[in-house]
C-alpha positions as CSV (number, residue, x, y, z in Angstrom):
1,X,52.7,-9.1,59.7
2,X,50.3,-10.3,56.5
3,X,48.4,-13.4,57.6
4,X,48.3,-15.8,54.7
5,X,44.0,-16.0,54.9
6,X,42.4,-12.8,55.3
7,X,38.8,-13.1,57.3
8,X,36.4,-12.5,54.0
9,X,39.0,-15.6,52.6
10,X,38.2,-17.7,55.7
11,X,34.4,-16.5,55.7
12,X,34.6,-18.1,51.8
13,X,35.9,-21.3,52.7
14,X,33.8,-21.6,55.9
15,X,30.8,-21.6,53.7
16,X,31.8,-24.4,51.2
17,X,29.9,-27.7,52.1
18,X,32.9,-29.6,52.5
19,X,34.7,-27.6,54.5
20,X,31.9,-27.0,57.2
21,X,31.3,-30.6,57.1
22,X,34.7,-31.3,57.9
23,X,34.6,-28.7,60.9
24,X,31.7,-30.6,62.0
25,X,33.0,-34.0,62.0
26,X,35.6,-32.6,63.9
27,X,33.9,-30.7,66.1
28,X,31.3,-33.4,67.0
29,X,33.5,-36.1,67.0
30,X,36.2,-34.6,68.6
31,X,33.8,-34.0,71.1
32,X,32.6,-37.5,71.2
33,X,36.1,-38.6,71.3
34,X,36.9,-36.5,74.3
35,X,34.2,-37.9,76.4
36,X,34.9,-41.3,74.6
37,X,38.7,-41.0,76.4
38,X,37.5,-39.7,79.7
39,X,34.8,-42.5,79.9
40,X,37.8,-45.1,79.0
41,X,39.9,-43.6,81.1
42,X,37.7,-43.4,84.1
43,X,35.9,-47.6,83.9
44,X,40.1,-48.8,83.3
45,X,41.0,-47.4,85.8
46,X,38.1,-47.9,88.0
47,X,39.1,-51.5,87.2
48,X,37.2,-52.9,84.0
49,X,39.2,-54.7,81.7
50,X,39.7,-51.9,78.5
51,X,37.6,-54.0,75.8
52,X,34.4,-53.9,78.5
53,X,35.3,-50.7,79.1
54,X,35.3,-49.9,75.1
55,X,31.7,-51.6,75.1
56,X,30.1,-49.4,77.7
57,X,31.2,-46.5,76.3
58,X,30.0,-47.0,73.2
59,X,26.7,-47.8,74.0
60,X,26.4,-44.6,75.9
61,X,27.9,-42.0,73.1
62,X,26.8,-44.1,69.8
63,X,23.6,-42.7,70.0
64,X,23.5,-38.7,70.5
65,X,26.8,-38.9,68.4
66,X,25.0,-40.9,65.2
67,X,22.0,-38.4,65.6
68,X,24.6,-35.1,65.5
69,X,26.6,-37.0,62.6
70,X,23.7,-37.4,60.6
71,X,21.6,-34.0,60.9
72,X,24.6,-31.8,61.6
73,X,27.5,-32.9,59.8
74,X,26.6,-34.8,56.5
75,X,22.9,-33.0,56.8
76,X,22.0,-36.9,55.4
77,X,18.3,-37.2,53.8
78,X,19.0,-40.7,54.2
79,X,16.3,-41.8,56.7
80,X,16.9,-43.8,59.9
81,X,16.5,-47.3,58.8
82,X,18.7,-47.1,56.6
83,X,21.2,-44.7,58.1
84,X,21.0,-46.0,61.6
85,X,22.6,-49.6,60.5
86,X,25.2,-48.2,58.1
87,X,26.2,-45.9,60.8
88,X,26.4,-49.0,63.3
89,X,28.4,-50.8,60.7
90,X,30.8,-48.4,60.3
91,X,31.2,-47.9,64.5
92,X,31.6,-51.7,64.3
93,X,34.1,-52.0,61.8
94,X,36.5,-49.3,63.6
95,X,35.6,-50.3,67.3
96,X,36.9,-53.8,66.0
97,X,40.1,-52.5,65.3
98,X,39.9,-51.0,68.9
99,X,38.8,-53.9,70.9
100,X,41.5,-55.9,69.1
101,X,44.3,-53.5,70.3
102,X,42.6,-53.5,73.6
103,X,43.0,-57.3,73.9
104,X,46.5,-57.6,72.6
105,X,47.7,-54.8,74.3
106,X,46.1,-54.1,77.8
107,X,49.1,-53.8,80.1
108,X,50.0,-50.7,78.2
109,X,46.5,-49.6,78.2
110,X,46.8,-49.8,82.0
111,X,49.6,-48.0,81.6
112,X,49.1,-45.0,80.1
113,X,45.5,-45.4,79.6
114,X,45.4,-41.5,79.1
115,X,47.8,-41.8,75.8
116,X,46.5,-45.3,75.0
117,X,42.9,-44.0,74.2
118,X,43.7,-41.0,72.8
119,X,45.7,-42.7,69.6
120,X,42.7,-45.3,69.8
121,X,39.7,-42.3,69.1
122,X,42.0,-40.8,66.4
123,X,42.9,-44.3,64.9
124,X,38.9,-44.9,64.9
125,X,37.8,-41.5,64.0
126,X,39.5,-41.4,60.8
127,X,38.6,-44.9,59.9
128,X,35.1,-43.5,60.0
129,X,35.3,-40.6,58.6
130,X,35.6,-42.6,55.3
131,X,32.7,-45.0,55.8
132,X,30.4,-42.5,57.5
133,X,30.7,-40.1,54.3
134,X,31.0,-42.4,51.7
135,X,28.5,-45.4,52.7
136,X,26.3,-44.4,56.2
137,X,25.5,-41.1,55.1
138,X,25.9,-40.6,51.1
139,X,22.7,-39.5,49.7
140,X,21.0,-42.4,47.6
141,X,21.6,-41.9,44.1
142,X,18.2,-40.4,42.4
143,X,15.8,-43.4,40.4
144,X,15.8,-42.9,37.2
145,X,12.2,-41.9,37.3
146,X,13.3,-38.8,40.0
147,X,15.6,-37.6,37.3
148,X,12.9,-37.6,34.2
């Protein structure tokens, strides 16, 4: 049986940039996203309503997660003050989406909270994905005096 990849072709691919970053992003978010679900899981049913339960999560994962994100994964020279906000921007604008479907739809949350925050970490992951490595995390562009 001939596998498609040999291991030298996976060792290549594993050491282009976007690639590991994208193992990365996965890894650490996936991760966060696990712990993210079980947390969710765990306050719903433990009887917070799903959108407090949402907040109280967040507050306890944004932080190691931002600081793996931004070392690990995009390896950002972007300092803190900058990155930091960006990064809470971006957590804002997919959580939004989140707490939304929390509050229009929390008798299925209750339901099958299990399923319910599952399709909410993916639906949130890849919305920032996009903002993360575009905006949070891009490198600033060099000043024209840098590039002299």
């Amino acid at each position: 049986m001939n596998l498609p990849l040999s291991i030298a072709d996976l060792r290549r691919m594993l050491a282009l940039p976007r690639v590991r970053e994208i193992i990365l992003f996965l890894l650490i978010g996936g991760t966060s996203a696990l712990i993210y679900t079980g947390l969710n899981v765990l306050f719903t049913t433990a009887g917070l309503r799903p959108s407090v339960s949402i907040l109280v999560t967040l507050a306890i994962l944004v932080p190691p997660t931002y600081y793996a994100q931004h070392r690990l994964t995009f390896r950002s020279g972007r300092g803190h003050r900058s990155a930091f906000p960006r990064y809470l921007g971006a957590q804002l604008f997919g959580n939004v989406l989140a707490l939304i479907a929390a509050e229009l739809f929390p008798t299925p949350i209750r339901t099958y909270p299990f399923a319910s925050f599952v399709l909410i970490a993916i639906m949130v992951a890849a919305t920032n994905y996009g903002i993360l490595k575009f905006w949070a995390f891009r490198h600033a562009p060099l000043s024209a005096s840098r590039t002299a």
